[in-house]
N, C-alpha and C positions, 0 to 999 in steps of 0.2 A: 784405539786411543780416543778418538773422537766419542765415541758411543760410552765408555769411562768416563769422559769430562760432560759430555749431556748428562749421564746419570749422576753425576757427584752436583751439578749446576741446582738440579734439581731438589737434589735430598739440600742442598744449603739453603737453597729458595723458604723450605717449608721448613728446615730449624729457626733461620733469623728472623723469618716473615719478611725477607726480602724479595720483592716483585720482580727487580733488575734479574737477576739471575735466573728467574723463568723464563723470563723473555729474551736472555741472552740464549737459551735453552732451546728455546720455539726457532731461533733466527739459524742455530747451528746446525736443527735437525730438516731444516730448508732444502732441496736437492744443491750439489753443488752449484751449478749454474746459477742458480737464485741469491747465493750467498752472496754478501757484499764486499766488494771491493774498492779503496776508497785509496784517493792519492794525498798524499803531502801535503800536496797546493789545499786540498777539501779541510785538513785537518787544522792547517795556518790560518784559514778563513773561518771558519767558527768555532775555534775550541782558545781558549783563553792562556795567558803563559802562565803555568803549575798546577793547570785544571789537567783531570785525570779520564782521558777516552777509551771507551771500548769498541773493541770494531768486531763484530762476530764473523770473520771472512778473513781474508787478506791487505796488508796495507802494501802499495805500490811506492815506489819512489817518484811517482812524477811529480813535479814545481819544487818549491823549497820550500822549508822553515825555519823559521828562525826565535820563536818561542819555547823556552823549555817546558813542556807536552810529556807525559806522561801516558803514554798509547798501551794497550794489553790488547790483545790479537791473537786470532789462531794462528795466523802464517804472516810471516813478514818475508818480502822480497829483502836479499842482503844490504844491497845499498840504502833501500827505506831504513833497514834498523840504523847502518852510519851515520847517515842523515840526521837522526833524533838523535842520536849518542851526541851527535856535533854539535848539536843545536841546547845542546845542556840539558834533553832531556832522558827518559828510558821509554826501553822497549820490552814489553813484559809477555809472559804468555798470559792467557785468560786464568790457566792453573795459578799463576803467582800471585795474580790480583786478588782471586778467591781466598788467599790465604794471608796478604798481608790487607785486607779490606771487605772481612768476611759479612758486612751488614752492605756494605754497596753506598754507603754514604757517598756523597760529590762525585759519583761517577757518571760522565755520560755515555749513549749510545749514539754511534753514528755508523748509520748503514744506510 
């Protein structure tokens, strides 16, 4: 699954001439251990309310939020996704992002 979404990450990088998605590419094909994992609290303190993040790793549930955040993530811990849902935002996979924001406009990274 993972080695599917690196190579699809890819092939959309070099149709749209979008960068993001290389780089989202380079960050997944990282060993796990290197991959980022990034809590609640990290995402409520720099990411704006209806700005759209990408985490190439895992998002955690630790701190709260309370901006609706639009997060897209390989893996979300359960409660992290509630969390966002609560908070009026969504919780997306990296795949759904690709396909409703295939040029990568206003998205950021946070790893």
């Amino acid at each position: 699954m993972l080695r599917r979404l690196i190579r699809d990450l890819r092939r959309l990088s070099r149709e749209k001439r979008a960068r993001i998605w290389a780089d989202v590419a380079d960050r997944l094909e990282a060993p796990r251990r290197m991959r980022a994992e990034v809590n609640l609290s990290q995402i409520e303190r720099y990411a704006d309310g209806g700005e759209t993040v990408i985490v190439p790793g895992k998002v955690l549930a630790s701190g709260r939020i309370t901006k609706p955040v639009t997060v897209a993530a390989f893996r979300f811990s359960r409660s992290a996704a509630g969390k966002i849902a609560k908070a009026g935002g969504r919780a997306l996979t990296i795949r759904q992002l690709m396909e409703e924001n295939p040029t990568g406009k206003g998205v950021r990274v946070m790893a």
